[in-house]
mmCIF file of the N, C-alpha and C atoms, coordinates in Angstrom:
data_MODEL
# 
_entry.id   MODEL 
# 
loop_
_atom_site.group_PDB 
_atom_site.id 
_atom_site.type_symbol 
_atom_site.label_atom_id 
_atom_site.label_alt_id 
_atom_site.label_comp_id 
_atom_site.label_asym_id 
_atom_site.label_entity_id 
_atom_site.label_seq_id 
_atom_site.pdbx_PDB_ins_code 
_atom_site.Cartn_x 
_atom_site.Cartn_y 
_atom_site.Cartn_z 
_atom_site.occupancy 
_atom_site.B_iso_or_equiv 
_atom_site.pdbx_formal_charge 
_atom_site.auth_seq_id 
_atom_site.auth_comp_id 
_atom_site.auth_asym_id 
_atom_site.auth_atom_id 
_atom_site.pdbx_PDB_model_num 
ATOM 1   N N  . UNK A 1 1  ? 19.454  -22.570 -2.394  1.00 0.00 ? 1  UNK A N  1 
ATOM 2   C CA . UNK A 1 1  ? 20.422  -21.506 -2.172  1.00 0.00 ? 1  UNK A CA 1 
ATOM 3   C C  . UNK A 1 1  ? 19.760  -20.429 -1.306  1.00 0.00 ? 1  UNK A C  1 
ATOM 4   N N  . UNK A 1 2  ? 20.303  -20.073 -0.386  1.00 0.00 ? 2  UNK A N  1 
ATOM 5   C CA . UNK A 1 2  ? 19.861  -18.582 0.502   1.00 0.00 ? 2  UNK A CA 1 
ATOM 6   C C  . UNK A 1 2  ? 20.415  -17.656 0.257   1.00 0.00 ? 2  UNK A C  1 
ATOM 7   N N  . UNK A 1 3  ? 19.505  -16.721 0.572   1.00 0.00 ? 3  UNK A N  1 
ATOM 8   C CA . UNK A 1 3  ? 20.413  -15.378 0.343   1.00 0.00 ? 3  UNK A CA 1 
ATOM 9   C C  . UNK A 1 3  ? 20.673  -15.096 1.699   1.00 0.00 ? 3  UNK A C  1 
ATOM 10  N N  . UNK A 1 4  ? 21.783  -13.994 1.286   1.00 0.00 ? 4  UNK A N  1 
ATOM 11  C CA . UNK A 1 4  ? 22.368  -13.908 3.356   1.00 0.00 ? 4  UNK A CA 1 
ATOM 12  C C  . UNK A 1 4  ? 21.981  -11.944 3.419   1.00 0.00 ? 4  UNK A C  1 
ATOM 13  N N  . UNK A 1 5  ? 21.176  -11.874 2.409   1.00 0.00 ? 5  UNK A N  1 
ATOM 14  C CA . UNK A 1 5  ? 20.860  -10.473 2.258   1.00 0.00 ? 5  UNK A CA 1 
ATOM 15  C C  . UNK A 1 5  ? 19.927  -9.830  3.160   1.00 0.00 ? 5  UNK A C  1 
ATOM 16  N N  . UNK A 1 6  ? 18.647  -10.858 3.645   1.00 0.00 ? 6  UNK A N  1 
ATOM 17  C CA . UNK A 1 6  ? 18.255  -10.728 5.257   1.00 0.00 ? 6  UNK A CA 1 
ATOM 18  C C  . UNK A 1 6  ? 18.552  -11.576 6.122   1.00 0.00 ? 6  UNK A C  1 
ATOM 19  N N  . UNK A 1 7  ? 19.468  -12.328 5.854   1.00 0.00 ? 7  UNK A N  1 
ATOM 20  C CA . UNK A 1 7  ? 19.737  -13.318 6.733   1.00 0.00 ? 7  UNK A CA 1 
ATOM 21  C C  . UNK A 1 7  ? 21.148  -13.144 7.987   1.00 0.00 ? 7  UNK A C  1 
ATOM 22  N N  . UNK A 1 8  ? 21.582  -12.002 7.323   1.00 0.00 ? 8  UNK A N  1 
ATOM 23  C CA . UNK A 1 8  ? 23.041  -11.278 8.126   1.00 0.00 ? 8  UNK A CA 1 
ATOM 24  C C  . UNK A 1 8  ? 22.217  -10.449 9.068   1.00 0.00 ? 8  UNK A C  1 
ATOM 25  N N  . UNK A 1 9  ? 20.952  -9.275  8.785   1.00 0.00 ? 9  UNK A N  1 
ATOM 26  C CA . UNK A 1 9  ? 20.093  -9.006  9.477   1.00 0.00 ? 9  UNK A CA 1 
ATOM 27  C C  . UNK A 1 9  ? 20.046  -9.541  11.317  1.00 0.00 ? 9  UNK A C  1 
ATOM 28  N N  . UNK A 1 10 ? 19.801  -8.215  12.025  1.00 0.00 ? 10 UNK A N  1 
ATOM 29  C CA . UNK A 1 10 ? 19.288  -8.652  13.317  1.00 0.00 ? 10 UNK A CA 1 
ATOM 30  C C  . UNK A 1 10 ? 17.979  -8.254  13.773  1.00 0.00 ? 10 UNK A C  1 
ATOM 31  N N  . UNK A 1 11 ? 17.388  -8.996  14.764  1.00 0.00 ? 11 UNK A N  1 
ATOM 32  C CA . UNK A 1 11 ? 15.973  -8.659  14.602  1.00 0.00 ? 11 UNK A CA 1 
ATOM 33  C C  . UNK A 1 11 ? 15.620  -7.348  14.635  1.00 0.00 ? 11 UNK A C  1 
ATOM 34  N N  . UNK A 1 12 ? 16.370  -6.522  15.138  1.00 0.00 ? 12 UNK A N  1 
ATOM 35  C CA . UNK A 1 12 ? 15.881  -5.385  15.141  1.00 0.00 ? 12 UNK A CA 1 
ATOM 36  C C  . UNK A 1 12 ? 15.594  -4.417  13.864  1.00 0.00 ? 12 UNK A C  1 
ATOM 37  N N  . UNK A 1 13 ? 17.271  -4.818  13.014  1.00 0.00 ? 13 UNK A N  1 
ATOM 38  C CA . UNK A 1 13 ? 16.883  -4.466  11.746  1.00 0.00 ? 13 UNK A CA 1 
ATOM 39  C C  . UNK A 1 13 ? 15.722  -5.068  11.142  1.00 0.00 ? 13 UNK A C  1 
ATOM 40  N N  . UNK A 1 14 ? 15.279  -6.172  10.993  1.00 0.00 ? 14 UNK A N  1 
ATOM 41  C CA . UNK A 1 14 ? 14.416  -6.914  10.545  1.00 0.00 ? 14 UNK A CA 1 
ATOM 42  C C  . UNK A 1 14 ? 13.040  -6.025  10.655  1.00 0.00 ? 14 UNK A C  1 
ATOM 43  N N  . UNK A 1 15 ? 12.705  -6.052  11.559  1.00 0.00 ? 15 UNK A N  1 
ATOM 44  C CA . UNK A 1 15 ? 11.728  -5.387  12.349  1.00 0.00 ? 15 UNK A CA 1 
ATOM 45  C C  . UNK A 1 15 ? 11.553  -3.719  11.737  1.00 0.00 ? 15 UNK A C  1 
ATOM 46  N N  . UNK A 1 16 ? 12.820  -3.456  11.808  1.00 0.00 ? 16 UNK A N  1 
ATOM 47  C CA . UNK A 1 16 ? 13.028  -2.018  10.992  1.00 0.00 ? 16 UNK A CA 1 
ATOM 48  C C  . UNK A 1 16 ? 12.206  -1.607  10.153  1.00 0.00 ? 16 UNK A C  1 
ATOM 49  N N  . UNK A 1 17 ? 12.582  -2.762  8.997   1.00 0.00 ? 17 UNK A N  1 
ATOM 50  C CA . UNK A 1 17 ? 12.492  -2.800  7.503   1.00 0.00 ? 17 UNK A CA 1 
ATOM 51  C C  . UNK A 1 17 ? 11.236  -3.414  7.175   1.00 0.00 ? 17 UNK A C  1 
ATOM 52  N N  . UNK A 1 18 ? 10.694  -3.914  8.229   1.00 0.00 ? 18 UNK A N  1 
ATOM 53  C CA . UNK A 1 18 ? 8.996   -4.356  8.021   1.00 0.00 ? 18 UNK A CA 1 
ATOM 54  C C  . UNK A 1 18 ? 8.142   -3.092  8.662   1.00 0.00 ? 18 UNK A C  1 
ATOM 55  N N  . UNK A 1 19 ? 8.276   -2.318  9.650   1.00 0.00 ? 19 UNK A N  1 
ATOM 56  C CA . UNK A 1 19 ? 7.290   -0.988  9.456   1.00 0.00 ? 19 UNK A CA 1 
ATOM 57  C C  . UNK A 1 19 ? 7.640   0.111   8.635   1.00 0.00 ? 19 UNK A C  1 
ATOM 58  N N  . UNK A 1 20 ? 8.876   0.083   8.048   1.00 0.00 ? 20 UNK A N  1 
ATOM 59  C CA . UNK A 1 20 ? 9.540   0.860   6.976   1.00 0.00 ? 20 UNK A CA 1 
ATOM 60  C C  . UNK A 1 20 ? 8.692   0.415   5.551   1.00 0.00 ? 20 UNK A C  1 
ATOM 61  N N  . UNK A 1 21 ? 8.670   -0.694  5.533   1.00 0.00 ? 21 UNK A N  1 
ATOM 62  C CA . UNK A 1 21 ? 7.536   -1.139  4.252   1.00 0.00 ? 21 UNK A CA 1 
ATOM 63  C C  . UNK A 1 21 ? 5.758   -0.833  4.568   1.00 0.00 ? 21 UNK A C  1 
ATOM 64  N N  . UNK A 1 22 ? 5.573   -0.957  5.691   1.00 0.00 ? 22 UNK A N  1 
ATOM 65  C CA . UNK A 1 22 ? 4.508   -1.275  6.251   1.00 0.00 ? 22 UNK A CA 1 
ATOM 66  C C  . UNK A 1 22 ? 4.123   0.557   5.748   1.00 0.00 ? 22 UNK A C  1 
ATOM 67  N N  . UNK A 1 23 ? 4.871   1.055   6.442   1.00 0.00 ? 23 UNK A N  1 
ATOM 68  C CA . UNK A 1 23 ? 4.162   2.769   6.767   1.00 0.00 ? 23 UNK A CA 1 
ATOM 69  C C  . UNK A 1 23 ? 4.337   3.190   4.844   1.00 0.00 ? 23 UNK A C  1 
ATOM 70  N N  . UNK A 1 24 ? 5.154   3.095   3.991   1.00 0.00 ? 24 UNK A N  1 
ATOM 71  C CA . UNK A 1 24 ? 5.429   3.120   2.835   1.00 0.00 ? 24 UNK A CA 1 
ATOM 72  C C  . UNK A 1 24 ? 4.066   2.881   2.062   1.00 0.00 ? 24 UNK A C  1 
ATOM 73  N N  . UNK A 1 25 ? 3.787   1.722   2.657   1.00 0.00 ? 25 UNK A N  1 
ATOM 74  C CA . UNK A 1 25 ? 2.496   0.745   1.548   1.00 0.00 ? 25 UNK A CA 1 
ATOM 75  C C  . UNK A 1 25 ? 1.300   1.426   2.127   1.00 0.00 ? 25 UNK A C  1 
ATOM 76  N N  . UNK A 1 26 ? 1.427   1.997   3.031   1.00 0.00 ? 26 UNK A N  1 
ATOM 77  C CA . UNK A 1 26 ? 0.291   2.674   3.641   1.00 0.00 ? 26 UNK A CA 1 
ATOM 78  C C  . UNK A 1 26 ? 0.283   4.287   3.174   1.00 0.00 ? 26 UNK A C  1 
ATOM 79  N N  . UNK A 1 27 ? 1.474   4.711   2.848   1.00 0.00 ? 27 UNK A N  1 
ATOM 80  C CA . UNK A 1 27 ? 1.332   5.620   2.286   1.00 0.00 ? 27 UNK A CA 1 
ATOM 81  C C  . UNK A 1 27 ? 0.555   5.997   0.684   1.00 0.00 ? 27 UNK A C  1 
ATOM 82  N N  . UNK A 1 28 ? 1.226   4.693   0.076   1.00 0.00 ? 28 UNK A N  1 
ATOM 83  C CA . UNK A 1 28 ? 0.942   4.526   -0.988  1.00 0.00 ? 28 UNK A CA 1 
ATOM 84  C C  . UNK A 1 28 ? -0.633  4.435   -1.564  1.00 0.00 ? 28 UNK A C  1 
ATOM 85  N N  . UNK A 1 29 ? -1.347  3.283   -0.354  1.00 0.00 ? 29 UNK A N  1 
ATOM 86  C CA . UNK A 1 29 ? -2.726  2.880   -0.597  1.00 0.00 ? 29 UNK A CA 1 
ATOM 87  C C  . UNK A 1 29 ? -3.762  4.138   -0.330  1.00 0.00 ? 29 UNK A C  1 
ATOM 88  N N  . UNK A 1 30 ? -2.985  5.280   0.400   1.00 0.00 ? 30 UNK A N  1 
ATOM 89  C CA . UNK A 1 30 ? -3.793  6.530   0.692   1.00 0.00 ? 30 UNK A CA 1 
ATOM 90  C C  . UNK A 1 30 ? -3.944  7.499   -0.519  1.00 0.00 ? 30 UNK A C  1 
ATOM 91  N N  . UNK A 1 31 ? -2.797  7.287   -1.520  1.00 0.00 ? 31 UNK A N  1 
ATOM 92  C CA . UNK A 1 31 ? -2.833  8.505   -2.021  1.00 0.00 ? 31 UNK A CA 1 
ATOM 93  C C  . UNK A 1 31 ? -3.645  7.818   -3.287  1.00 0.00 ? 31 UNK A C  1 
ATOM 94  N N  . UNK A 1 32 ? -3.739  6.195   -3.911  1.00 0.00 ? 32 UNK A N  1 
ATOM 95  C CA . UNK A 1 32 ? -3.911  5.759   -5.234  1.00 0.00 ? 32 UNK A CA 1 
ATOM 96  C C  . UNK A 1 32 ? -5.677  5.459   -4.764  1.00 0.00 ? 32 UNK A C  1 
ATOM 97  N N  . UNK A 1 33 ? -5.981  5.381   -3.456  1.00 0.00 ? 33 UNK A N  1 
ATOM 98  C CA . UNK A 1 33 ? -7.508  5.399   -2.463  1.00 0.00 ? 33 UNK A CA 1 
ATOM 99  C C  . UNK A 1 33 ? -7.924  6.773   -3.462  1.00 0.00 ? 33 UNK A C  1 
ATOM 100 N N  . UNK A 1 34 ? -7.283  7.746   -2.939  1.00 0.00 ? 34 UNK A N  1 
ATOM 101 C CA . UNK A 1 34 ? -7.831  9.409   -3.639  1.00 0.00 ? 34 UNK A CA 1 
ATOM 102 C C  . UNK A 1 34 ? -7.947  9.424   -4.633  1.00 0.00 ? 34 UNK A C  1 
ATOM 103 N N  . UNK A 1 35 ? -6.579  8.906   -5.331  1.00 0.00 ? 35 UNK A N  1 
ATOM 104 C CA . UNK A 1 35 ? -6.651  9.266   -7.064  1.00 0.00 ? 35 UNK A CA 1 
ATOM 105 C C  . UNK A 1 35 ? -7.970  8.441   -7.624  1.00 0.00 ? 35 UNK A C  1 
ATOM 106 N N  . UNK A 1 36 ? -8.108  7.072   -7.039  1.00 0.00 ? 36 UNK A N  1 
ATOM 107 C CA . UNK A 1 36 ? -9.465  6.063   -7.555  1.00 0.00 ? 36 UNK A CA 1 
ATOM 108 C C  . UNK A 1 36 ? -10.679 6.858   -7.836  1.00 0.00 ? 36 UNK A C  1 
ATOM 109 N N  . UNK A 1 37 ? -10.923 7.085   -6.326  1.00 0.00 ? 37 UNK A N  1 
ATOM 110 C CA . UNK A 1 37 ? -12.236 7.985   -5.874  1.00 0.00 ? 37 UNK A CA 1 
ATOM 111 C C  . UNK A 1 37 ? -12.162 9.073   -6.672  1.00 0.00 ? 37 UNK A C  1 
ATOM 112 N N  . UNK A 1 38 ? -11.556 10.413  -7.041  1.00 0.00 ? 38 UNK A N  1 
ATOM 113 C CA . UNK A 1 38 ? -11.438 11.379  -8.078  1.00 0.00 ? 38 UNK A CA 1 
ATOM 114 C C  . UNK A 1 38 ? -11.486 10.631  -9.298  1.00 0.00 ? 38 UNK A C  1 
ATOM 115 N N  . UNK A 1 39 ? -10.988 9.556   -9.689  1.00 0.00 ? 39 UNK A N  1 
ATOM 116 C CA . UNK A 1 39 ? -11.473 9.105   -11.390 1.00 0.00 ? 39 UNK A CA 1 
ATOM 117 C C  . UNK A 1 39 ? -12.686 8.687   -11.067 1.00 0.00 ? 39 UNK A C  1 
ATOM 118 N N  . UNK A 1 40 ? -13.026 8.079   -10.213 1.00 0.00 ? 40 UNK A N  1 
ATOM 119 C CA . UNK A 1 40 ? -14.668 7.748   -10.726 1.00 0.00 ? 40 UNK A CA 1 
ATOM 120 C C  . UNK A 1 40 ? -15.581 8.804   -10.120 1.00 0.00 ? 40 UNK A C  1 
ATOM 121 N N  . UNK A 1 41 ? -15.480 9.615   -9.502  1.00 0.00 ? 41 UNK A N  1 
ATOM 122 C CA . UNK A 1 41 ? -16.756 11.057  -9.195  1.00 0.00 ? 41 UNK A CA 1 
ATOM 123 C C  . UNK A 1 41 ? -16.381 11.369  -11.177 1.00 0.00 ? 41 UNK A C  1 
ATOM 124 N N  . UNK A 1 42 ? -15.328 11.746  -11.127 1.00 0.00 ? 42 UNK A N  1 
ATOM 125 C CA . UNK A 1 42 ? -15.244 12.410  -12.870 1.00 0.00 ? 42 UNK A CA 1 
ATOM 126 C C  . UNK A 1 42 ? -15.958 11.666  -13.785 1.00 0.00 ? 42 UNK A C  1 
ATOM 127 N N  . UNK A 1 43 ? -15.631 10.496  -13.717 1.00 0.00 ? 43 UNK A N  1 
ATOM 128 C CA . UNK A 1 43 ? -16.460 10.294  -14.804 1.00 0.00 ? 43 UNK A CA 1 
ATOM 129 C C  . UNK A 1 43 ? -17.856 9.194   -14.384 1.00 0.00 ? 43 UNK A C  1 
ATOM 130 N N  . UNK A 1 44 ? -18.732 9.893   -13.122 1.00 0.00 ? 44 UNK A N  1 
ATOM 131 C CA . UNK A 1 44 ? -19.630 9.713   -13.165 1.00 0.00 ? 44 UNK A CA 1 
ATOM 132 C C  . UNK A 1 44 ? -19.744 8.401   -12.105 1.00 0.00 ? 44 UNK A C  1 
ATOM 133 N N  . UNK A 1 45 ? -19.128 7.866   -12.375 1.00 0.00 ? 45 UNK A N  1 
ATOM 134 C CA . UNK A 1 45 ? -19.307 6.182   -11.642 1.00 0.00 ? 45 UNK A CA 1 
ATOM 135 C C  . UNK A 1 45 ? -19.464 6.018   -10.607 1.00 0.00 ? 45 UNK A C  1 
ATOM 136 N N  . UNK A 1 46 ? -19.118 7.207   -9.648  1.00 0.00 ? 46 UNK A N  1 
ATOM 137 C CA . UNK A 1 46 ? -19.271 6.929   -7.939  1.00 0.00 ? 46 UNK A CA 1 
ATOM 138 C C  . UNK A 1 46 ? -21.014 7.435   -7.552  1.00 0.00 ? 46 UNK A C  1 
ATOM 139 N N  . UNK A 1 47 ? -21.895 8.221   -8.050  1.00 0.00 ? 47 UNK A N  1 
ATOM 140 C CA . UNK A 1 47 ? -22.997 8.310   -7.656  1.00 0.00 ? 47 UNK A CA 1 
ATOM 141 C C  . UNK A 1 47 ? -24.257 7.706   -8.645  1.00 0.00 ? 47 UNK A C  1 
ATOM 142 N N  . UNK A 1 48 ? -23.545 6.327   -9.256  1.00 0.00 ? 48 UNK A N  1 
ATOM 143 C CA . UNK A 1 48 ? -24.556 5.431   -10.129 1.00 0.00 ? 48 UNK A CA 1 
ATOM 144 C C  . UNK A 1 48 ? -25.419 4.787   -8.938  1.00 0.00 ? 48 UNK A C  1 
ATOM 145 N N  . UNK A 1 49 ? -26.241 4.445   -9.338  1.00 0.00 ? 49 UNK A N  1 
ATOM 146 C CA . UNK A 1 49 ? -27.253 3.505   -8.338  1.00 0.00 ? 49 UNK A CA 1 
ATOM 147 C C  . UNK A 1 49 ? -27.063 2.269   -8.686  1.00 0.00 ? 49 UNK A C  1 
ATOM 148 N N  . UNK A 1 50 ? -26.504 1.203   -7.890  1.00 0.00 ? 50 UNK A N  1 
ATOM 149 C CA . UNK A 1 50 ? -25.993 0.167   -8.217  1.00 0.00 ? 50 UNK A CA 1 
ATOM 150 C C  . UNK A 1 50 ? -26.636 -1.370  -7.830  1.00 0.00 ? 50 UNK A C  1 
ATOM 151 N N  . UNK A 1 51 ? -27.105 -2.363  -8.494  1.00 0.00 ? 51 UNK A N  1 
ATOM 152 C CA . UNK A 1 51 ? -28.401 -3.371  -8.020  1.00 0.00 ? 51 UNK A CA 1 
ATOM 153 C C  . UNK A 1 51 ? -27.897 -4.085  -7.499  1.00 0.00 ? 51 UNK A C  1 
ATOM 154 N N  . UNK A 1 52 ? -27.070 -3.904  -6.117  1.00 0.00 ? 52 UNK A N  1 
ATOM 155 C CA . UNK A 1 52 ? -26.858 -4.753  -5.195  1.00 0.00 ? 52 UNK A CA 1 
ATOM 156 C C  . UNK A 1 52 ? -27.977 -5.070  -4.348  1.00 0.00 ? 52 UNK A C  1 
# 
């Protein structure tokens, strides 16, 4: 079964809705990047010395 939910879609919309996700997910990975980095300076974990 297909869906015709991107399939009615023209490329342009198509195209749309993939840097519309694209810039979104990029937004996203910037701000949960910060929040990471601030939980681990807090509790210590980002300036451990690590035996790589």
């Amino acid at each position: 079964m297909v869906s015709s939910t991107l399939a009615d879609s023209s490329d342009v919309e198509l195209v749309g809705i993939l840097v519309g996700m694209a810039l979104a997910l990029s937004v996203v990975s910037v701000y949960f990047y910060r929040w990471a980095l601030h939980q681990a300076k807090e509790q210590g974990l980002f300036d451990m010395e690590t035996s790589y």
